[in-house]
C-alpha positions in Angstrom: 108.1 104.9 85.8 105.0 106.2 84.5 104.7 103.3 81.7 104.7 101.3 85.1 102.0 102.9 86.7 99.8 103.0 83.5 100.4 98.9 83.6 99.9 98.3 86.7 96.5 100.5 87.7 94.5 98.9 85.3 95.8 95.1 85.8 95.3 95.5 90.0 91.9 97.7 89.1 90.6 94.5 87.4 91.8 92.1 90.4 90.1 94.5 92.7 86.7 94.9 90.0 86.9 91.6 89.9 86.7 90.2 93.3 84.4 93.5 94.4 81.9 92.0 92.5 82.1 88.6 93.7 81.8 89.6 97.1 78.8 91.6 96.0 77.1 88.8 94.8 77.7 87.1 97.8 75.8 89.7 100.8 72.8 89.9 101.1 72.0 93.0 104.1 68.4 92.0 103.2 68.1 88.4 104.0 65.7 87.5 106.4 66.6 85.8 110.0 69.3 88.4 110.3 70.2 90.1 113.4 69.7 94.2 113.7 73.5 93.6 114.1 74.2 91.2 111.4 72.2 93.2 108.9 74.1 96.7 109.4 77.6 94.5 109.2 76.5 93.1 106.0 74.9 96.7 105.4 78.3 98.2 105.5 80.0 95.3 103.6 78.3 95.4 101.0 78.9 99.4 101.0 82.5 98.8 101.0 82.7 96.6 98.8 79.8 98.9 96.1 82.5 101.7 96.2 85.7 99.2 96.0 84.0 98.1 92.6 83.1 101.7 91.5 86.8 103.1 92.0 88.0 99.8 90.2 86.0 100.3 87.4 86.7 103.7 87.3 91.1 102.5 86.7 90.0 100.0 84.3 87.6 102.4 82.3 90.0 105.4 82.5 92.9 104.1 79.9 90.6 102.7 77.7 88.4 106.1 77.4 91.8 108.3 77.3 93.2 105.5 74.3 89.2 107.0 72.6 90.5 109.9 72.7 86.9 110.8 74.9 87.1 114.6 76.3 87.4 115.0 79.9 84.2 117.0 80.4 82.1 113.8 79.2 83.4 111.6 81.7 83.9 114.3 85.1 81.2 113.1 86.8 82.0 109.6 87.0 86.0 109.4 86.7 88.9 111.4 86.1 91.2 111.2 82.8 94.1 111.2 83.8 97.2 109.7 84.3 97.9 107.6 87.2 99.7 108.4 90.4 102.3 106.6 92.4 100.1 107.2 95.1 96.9 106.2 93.3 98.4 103.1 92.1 100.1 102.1 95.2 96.7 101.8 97.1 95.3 99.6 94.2 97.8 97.6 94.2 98.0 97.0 97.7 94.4 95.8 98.0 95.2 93.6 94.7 98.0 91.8 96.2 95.8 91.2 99.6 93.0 89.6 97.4 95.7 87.8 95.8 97.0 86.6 99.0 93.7 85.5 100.2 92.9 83.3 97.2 96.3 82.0 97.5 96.2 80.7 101.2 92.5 79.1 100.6 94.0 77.4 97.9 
């Protein structure tokens, strides 16, 4: 199971890395003619989105520094070395296959 999990996290951490910044590119909170309304929507899309991208990273980056052999105290602040979780991966993948899903049904 676990050779499963270490698979799968970083595969649906790239989908979701992936598409995060895609939609990043795309919203623009700042733009001017916006709404008060439109503007804290895009606000908070874009803030989704920001930490969707950061946890991504953080399951793409986490094998590769743990296969370095990089201690754990040099990379606390920004990830955890470890192993992942059923319910760690679960979530990942679950927002993986709805990206999938989308790009699927646009076509």
């Amino acid at each position: 199971m676990n050779v499963i999990l270490e698979f799968l996290h970083p595969l649906a951490g790239l989908i979701v890395l992936a598409e995060a910044l895609n939609k990043l590119e795309r919203v623009d909170p700042i733009a001017p003619g916006m709404s008060r309304r439109q503007r804290i929507v895009d606000g908070l899309k874009a803030l989704a989105w920001l930490f969707l991208a950061l946890g991504a990273g953080g399951a793409v980056a986490a094998p590769v520094l743990l296969a370095l052999g990089v201690p754990d105290q040099a990379a606390s602040l920004l990830t955890r070395l470890e192993r992942p979780t059923l319910d760690q991966t679960a979530v990942l993948v679950g927002f993986a296959t709805l990206i999938v899903r989308t790009r699927v049904k646009e076509g």
